[in-house]
N, C-alpha and C positions, 0 to 999 in steps of 0.2 A: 620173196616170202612174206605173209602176212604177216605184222606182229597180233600178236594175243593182247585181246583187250583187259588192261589193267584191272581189278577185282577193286569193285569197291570196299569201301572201310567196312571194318566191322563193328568200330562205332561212331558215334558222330561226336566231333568235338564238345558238343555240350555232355553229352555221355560221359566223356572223359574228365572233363572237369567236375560233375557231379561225382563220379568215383574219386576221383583227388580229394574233393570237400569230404566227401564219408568218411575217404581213410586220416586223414588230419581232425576230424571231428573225432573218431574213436581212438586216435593218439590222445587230442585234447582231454576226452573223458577219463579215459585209463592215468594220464598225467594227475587229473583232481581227484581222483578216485584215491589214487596214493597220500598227495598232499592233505587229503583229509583224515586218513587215516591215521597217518603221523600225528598229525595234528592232535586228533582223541588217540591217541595211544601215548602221545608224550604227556597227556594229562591225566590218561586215565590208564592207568598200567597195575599190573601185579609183578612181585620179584617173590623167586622162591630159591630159599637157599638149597643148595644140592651139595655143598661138602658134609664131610661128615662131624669135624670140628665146629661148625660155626663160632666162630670167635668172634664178630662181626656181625650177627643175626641180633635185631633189636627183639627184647624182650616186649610182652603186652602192656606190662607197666608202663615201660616207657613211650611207648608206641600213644598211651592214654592222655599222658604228660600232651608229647609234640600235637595231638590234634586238639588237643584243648588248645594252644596256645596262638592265641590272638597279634602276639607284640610280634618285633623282628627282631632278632636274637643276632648280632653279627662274632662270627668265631674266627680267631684269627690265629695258626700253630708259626711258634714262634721256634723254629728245630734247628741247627745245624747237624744236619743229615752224618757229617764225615763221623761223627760219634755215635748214634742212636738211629742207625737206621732201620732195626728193625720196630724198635717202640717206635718210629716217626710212621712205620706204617700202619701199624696197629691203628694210631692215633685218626691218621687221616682217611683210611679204611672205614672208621668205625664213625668217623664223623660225615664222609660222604653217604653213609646210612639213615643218618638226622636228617640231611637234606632232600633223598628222595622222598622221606613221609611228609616232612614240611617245609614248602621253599619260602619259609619266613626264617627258618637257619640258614645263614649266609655264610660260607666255609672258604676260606682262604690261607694260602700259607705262605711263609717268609725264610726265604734259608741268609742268614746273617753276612753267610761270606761269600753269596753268589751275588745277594741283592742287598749289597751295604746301603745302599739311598734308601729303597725302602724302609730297611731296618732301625735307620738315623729316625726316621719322620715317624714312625712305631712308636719307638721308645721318647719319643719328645711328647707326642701325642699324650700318652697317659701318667706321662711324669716318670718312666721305668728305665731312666738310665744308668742308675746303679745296677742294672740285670744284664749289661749286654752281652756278659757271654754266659747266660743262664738261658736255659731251654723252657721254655714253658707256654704255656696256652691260654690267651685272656678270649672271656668271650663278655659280650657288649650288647646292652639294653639298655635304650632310654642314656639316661645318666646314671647309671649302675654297671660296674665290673665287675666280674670276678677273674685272681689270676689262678691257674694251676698249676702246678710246677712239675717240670720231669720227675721229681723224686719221690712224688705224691699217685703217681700214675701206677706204678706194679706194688708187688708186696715179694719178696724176697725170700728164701731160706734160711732168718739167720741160725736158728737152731743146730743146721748141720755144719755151718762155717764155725760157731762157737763151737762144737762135740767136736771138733778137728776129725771129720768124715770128708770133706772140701775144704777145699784153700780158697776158691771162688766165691763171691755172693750170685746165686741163681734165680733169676726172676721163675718165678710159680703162679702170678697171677697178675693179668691185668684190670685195673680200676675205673676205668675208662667209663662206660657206661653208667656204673654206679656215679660219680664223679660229676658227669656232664648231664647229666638229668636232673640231680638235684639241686647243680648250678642252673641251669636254668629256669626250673621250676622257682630260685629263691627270686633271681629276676625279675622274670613277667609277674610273681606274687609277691611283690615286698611289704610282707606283714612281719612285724617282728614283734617277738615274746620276750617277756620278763621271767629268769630264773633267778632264785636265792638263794643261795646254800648256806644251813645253820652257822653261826661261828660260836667259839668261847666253850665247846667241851672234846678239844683236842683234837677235831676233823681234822678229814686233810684238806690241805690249802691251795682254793684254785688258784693264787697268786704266784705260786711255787712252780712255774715251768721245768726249774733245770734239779730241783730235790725228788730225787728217786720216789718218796711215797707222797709228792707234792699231787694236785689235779689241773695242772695247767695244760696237758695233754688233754684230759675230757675237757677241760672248758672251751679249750681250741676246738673242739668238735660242737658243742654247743654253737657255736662262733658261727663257724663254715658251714657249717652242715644241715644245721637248724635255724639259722636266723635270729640267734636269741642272745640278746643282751643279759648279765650274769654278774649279781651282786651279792656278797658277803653280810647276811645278816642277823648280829645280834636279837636275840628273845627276850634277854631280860630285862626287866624293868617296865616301863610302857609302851615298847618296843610291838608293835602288831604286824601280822603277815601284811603285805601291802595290798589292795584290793587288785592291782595289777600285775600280783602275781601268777603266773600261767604254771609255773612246777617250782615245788620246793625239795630240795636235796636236802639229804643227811648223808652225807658221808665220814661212816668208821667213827664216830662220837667216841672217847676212851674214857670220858666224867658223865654223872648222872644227869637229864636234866631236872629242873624245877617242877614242881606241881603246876607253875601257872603256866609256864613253858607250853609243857603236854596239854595244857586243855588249850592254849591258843590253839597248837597242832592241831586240836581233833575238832572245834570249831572250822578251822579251814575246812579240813575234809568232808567235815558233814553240812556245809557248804558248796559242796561238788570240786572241791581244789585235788590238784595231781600230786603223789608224792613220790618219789626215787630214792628209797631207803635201801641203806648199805650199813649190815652192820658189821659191827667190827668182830674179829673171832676171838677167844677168851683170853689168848695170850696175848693179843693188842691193846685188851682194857683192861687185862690185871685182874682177869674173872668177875669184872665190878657188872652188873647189870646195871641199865642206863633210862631203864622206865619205858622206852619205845616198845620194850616185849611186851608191856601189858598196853600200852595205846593200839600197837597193831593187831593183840588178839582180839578188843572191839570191832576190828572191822575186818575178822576173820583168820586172818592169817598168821599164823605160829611162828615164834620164833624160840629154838631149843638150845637149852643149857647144855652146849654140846660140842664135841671138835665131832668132826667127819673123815674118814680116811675110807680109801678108793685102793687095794694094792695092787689092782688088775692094771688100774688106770694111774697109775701114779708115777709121773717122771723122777721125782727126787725126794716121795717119801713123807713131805709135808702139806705136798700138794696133791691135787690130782684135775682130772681131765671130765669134765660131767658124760655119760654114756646112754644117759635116757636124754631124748629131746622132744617135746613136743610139738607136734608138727602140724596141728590145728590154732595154735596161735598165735595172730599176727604179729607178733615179735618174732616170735624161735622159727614159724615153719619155714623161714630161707638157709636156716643153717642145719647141716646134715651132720650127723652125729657117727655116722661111719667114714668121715674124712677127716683123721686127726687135725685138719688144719682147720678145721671149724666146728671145735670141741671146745666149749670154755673153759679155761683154765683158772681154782680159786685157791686157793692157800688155806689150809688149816679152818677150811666153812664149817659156821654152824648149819643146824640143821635145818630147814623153812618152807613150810607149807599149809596146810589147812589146819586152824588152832583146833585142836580136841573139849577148848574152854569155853569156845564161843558164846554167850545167852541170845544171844537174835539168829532167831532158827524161822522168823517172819519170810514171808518170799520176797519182799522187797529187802533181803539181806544182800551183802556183798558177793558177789559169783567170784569163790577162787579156783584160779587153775597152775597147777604145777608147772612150771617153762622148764626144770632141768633136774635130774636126779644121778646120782649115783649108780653104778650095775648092780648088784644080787651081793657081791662080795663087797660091800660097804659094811664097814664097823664105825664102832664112836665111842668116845671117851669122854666121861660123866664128868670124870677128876679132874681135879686140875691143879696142881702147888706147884706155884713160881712160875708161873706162865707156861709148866710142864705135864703135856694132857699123859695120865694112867687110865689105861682102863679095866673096869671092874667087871671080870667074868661070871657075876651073878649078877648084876644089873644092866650092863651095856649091852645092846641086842647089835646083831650081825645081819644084813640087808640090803634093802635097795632104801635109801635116806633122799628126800626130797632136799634141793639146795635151792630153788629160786621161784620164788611164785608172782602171782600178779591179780589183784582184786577188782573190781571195777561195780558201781553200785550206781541207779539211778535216781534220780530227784528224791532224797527225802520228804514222805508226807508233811506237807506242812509247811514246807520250807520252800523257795524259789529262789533262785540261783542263776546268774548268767554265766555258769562255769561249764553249768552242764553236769555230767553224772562223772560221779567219784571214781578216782581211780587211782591205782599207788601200785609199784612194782619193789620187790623183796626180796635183796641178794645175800646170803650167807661171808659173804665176805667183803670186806672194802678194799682190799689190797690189790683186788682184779682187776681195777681201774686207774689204778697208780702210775705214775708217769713210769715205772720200771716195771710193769705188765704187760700195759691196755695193747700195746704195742709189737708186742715180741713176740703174743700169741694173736693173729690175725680176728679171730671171733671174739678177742675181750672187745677190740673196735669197734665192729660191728655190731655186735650186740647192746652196747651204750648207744648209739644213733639210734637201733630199733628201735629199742625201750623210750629214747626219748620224744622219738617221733610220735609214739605209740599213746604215750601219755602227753603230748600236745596236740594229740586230736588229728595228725597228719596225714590224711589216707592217701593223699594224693604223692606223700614221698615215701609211704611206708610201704614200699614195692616186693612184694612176695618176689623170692629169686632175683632181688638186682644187686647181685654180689659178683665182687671179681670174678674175673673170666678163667678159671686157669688154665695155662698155659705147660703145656706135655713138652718134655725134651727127650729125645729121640738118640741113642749114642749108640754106635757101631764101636764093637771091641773086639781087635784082632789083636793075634801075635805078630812078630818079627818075622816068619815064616809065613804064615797068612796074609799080610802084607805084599810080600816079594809074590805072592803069587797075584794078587791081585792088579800088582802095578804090574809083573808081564800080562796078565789078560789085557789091559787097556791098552799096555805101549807096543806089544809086538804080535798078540796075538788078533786082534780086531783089524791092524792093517796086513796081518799076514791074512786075516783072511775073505778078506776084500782081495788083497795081490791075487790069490789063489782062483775066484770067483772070476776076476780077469782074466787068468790063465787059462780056463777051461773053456770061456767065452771065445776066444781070439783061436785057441785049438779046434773049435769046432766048427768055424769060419775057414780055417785051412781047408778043412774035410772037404 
């Protein structure tokens, strides 16, 4: 039998290896195809948050901050997790945020009791070994630190732990954001300002940390917050503002000042200087007028022979809660006036806002604007004997009472100034900011850093909406009955019926 002659190929070797080179060629392509797109995608990317909380979503403030910044910023969370695990995640959550806008933030973390070497060489490193079993977060520029501390990071309930409504302290809000922006901003900007605060007509006293009405609380804020150096200074005699003063404080004065006093004061201001007046309410100075009432109605702004009460908004009667907010001015518009927790709290304020006495009705006058007032059902009290306000139902009016204003005026004709244009903010109370206030109501805080960012010319920290994060807790409330039924769904009823689901399986396999 013949054999059948063999069929030649259907392609020729060279055939075959040109198809091999094609197909390794188009692996190759598809391969860089990839690798480059990685490539621009790890550098050029968009992130959008999709929960519904974001707790963790950078604000555009701060987003202005990180692109601005030129230096390298190194952050280092210094946490032992077994205690603070959920603030260690917030923290580190909220900081790998920093890093995807700008990778000149350098974020790294340290847990004390998994990585003891580390921890040693940390704390040798910036001299923090009295901290070692303290949690906290230093971040690192150049030769400048700052540290923050766990305790600095949330804001707490103490209001309902004091009214014995919880036994717990509840965190409500995290700081984080707020915190670490304008730690770095102080950073890569280390410019630092000169603040004075009057002495010698009974203020209160930044030196006074641990005294209930002392301001060692605001100066500490002054400190951290704002970059500013913070001296104590005498008026009288030949005593002059210092040319390098950046803002001058009156805080709560309870004696009058001097004639020559006030005209230094109003020299500064009509010089373009800042002022952060606080005055004191009638039962703090003994009903004494203190002469500021008539310097500040020069540059518009009223200050009334008055107490103010609030009964809608009043926790205990002598205080109250401010209920108007103004929400176009970059001080107030971050704080929201329908979250009691960022409602400021003044004690027995006078009244303060645009003077009705003013004579410079020029357009080069000072522009006031109201930052906080009273609700509708505001009253006031004219009288006053023994530091005890009566009020007179034919003279005292019933209202909405202005409590905080803010003036700001540009170069005087005539005059040239390297301060820049005038500006002064005007609180009905001093007590607001006392080391037993600023504190306990979260927006007394906050709203002295506005103000003072505000009036040191800060745009770049004075961040619309970069306030604590707050933080919602979720509680499930069942009885003793509602319970027992819940722990049978889990423990007997999910695997009975699973069992069951099996049984109907394996029964219809018999079939």
């Amino acid at each position: 039998m013949a054999t059948e002659p063999t069929p030649p190929p259907s392609f020729s070797a060279s055939r075959k290896w040109a198809g091999r080179l094609n197909a390794f060629a188009a692996i190759a392509v598809v391969l860089a195809l990839g690798v480059m797109l990685n490539y621009l995608a790890a550098r050029h990317f968009a992130r959008l948050p999709l929960t519904g909380r974001q707790r963790t979503a950078l604000s555009a403030q701060t987003a202005r901050v990180l692109r601005s910044l030129t230096n390298e910023v190194r952050v280092t969370v210094f946490f032992d997790t077994r205690d603070q695990e959920e603030l260690h995640g917030l923290t580190t959550a909220l900081l790998r945020e920093y890093t995807y806008l700008n990778p000149k933030i350098i974020f790294k973390t340290i847990d004390p009791t998994r990585q003891p070497a580390k921890a040693e060489l940390l704390l040798a490193k910036y001299k923090l070994t009295g901290l070692k079993d303290k949690n906290f977060i230093i971040l690192d520029c150049g030769d400048r630190t700052k540290v923050i501390y766990e305790s600095e990071l949330s804001d707490y309930d103490v209001n309902a732990f004091l009214g014995g409504r919880t036994k717990e302290f509840h965190r409500i809000a995290f700081k984080g954001e707020m915190l670490f922006t304008t730690a770095i901003f102080n950073l890569a900007n280390p410019r630092q300002y000169k603040v004075c605060f009057t002495a010698g007509h009974g203020e209160h006293d930044p030196e006074k940390p641990d005294h209930p009405h002392g301001y060692g609380k605001f100066a500490a804020i002054l400190a951290e917050r704002s970059n500013a150096q913070w001296e104590k200074l005498p008026l009288l005699g030949t005593n002059d503002i210092p040319a390098d003063c950046q803002l001058l404080v009156i805080a709560g004065p309870r004696l009058p000042f001097a004639d020559a006093e006030l005209e230094k004061i109003s020299r500064f201001l009509k010089q373009g200087g800042r002022l952060f007046a606080l005055v004191g309410n009638l039962a703090y100075t003994g009903s004494r007028q203190t002469g500021l009432e008539k310097l500040l109605a020069d540059f518009g702004v009223g200050v009334a022979a008055n107490m103010v009460f609030d009964p809608k908004n009043s926790p205990t009667g002598n205080d109250l809660l401010t209920a108007v907010i103004n929400r176009a001015h970059p001080i107030t518009k971050a704080l929201m006036s329908d979250d009691a927790d960022l409602r400021l709290r003044l004690v027995l304020p006078r009244a303060v806002g645009k003077s009705t006495t003013a004579t410079n009705t020029s357009p080069d006058a000072p522009k006031v604007d109201v930052l906080a007032a009273t609700s509708e059902a505001g009253t006031e009290a004219s009288e006053i004997r023994d530091g005890v306000p009566y009020r007179n139902p034919y003279t005292d009016h019933t209202g909405t009472f202005p409590l905080i204003a803010a003036a700001e005026q540009g170069n005087v004709k005539g005059i040239t100034t390297d301060r820049g244009a005038m500006r002064l903010v005007v609180v009905g109370d001093s007590l607001a900011l006392d080391n037993e206030l600023i504190d306990t109501v979260p927006a007394n805080h906050y709203f002295a850093a506005l103000a003072v960012d505000w009036l040191l010319d800060r745009p770049e920290v004075l961040l619309q909406g970069l306030l604590p994060r707050p933080l919602k807790e979720y509680r499930v409330v069942m009885s003793s009955w509602q319970q027992k039924i819940v722990s049978g769904i889990f423990l007997a009823g999910m695997p009975g019926l699973v069992l069951l689901l099996g049984g109907l399986v394996w029964w219809r396999r018999r079939q």
